[in-house]
C-alpha positions, 0 to 999 in steps of 0.5 A: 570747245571752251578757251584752254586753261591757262597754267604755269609749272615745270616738270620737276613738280610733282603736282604739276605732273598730277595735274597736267595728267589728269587735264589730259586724261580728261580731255580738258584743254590746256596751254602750258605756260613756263614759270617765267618769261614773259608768257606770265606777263600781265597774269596774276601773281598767287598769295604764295609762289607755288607750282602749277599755278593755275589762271582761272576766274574767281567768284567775280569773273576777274583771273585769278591764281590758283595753286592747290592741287586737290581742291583744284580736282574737285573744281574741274569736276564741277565745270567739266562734265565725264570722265570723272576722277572721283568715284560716285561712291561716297565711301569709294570717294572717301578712300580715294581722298585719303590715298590722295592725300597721303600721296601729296602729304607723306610720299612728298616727304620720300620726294623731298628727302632723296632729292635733298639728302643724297649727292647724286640726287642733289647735284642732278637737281641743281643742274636741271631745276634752274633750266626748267626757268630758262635754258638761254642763260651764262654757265656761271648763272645757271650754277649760281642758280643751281647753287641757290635752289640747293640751299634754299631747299635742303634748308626746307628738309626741316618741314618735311621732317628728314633728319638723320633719325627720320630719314630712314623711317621715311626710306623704309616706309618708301620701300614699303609702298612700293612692294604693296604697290608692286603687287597690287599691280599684278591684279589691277592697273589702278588703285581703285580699279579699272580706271584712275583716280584723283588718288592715281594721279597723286601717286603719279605725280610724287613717282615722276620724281621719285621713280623717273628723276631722282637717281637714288630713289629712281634705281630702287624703284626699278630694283623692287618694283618695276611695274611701277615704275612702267605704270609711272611711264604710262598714266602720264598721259591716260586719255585714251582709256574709256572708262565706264561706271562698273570699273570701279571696286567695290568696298563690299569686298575690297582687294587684300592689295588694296587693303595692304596699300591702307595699312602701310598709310596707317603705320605711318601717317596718322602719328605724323599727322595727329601730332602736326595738327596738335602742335600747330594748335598748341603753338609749338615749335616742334612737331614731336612723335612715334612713327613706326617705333623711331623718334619723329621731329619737324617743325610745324606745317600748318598747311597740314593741319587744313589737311587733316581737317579738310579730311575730317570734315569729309568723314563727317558728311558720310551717311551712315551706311557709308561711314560703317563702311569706311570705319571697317576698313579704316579700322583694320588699317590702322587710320582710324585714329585720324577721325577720332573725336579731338580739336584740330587746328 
């Protein structure tokens, strides 16, 4: 056995839950490291402060600190052999890139708009967020504590895009998911079929908040689709699933719960993303768009511009054969419009 990887996260992550399930559905060794204290004495700091944080070695033996969830995966895939989470179809692994990155990019912002937009949700974040820094610390202090991070983080709502005219886009959109999600369950226990994905563990890893923590969103998860919110309790940890090659799907006939799932992604994903990267090329300080028929706003996110073209860029590495297979599907999505031909930042 190799010496476990070292990482740094809390559990009110949502990409430190994607990442430590899939470590474990893996069989990957692992120590986990709280975010502070002195475990992280003499570890490497990131460029941005950023959870998890994994220490791992660079191109020249020296640790370093890493931070991106998804380039993370295809990392690990490379230095660990079996148990994949990214199928050996190329256009199978297409489709698994793009649901993984709508989870990480747009069922965030459902997270980030309950966690910081209602009481409830507000209050129990600012009670347990600072504890998962330290339990051994004054009343006053944790309060303090509790108070800062509210601020600090409802004043980030602008770059998520939750505002008072987005805020219910965003809610229905949410509701959406969980009833395509709901009844995709009923026929197969993944999304991509009899075994996760890296795209099961970004949903995963958004749903631990929005569907086990955050009281608002937790209660209409349960209300509208509770096999989700039973399939959140179980892929926490997936290490006993033997998984073969013929478990996954084939996009010769996809399921039309699969197909419902792509298309609630192409009601609201590309318009936000598409006007992201044109904003963000152009130097705007405003992120303008149609969304499902409402007005969008917020501001700039230029990380979500590399999205977009990290997405781009692995459409265009399809053969052909795989991207008219793609296409098809995309097409009748209504994603399409993410691979037209166009300047991306």
């Amino acid at each position: 056995m190799t010496d476990p990887i070292a990482l740094s996260g809390a559990p009110g992550s949502p990409y430190t839950r994607k990442m430590l399930a899939v470590l474990r559905y893996r069989r990957i060794a692992y120590r986990f490291l709280p975010p502070s204290g002195s475990a992280l004495a003499g570890l490497p700091h990131p460029k941005v402060a950023l959870l998890p944080t994994f220490y791992l070695p660079d191109e020249t033996g020296a640790l370093a600190a890493v931070t991106d969830s998804t380039p993370l995966i295809r990392r690990l895939e490379r230095e660990h052999e079996g148990r994949s989470v990214i199928p050996a179809d190329p256009s199978l692994a297409f489709i698994d890139e793009l649901i993984e990155d709508y989870a990480d990019e747009w069922l965030t912002k459902a997270m980030f708009h309950y966690r910081w937009s209602y009481a409830p949700d507000i209050a129990k974040a600012a009670a347990m967020l600072p504890c998962w820094r330290g339990f051994c610390i004054p009343d006053e202090e944790l309060a303090q504590r509790g108070a800062m991070i509210s601020e600090r983080q409802i004043g980030r709502l602008r770059y998520v895009g939750s505002n008072p005219v987005t805020g219910p886009v965003i809610e229905a959109s949410y509701r959406r998911f969980l009833e395509a999600f709901e009844a995709h369950l009923t026929h197969q226990p993944y999304l991509l079929g009899r075994r996760p994905a890296a795209c099961d563990f970004a949903v995963f890893g958004q749903l631990t908040q929005l569907a086990e923590f955050d009281p608002t969103p937790m209660a209409l998860t349960l209300a509208l689709a509770p096999r989700v919110t039973a399939w959140v309790g179980m892929m926490e940890d997936q290490s006993g699933v033997e998984p073969s090659d013929d478990d996954w799907i084939s996009l010769d006939d996809p399921p039309a719960t699969l197909k419902a799932l792509l298309a609630e992604i192409g009601r609201v994903y590309p318009p936000v993303m598409l006007a992201n990267a044109a904003a963000v090329m152009a130097g705007e300080a405003e992120v303008q768009a149609i969304v499902d028929g409402q007005p969008w706003t917020q501001q700039p996110f230029p990380y979500q511009a590399k999205c977009l073209q990290w997405l781009r860029q692995s459409h265009g590495r399809l053969d052909g054969r795989a991207r008219a297979q793609v296409d098809g599907l995309l097409g009748a999505s209504g994603c399409s419009p993410l691979f037209a031909p166009a300047d991306v930042a």
